[in-house]
N, C-alpha and C positions, 0 to 999 in steps of 0.2 A: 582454553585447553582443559581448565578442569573442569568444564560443563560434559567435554567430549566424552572424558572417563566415566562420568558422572551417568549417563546416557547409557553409554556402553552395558554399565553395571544394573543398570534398570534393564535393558533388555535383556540380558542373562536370566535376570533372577524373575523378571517379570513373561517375560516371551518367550523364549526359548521353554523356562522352565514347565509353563505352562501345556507349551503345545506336545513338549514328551509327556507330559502328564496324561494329558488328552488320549493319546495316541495308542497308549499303553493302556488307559481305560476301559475302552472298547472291546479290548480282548478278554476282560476279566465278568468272572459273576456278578451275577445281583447280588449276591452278599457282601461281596468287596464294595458295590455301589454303596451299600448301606452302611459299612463300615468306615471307609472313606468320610463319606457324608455326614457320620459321626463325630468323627476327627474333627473337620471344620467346624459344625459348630459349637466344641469345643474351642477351638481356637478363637472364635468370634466370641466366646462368651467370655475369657481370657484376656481379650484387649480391652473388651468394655468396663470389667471388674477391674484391669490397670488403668484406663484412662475415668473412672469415678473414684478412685482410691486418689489418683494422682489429682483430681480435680478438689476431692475434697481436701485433702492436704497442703493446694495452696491456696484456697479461698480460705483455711480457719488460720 
């Protein structure tokens, strides 16, 4: 039962989210591509600098 939610709430945020995102994309400029694309990897540089922060914090 809680695998079901569980599933549920991964496609929300996973699928769904994604294919408005998408969708909504296509209609926008190249500078929002580029803007966008900024964001991310932001975001990608964010999780790395938290999971080596985190890494090093429990290896000392």
């Amino acid at each position: 039962m809680i695998k079901k939610y569980i599933q549920a709430i991964l496609k929300f945020f996973l699928v769904d989210s994604v294919v408005n995102i998408l969708g909504n994309l296509f209609e926008q400029p190249l500078i929002m591509w580029a803007f966008i694309g900024w964001g991310w990897l932001s975001v990608l540089a964010m999780i790395a600098s938290m999971a080596t922060t985190v890494g090093a914090v429990i290896g000392a």
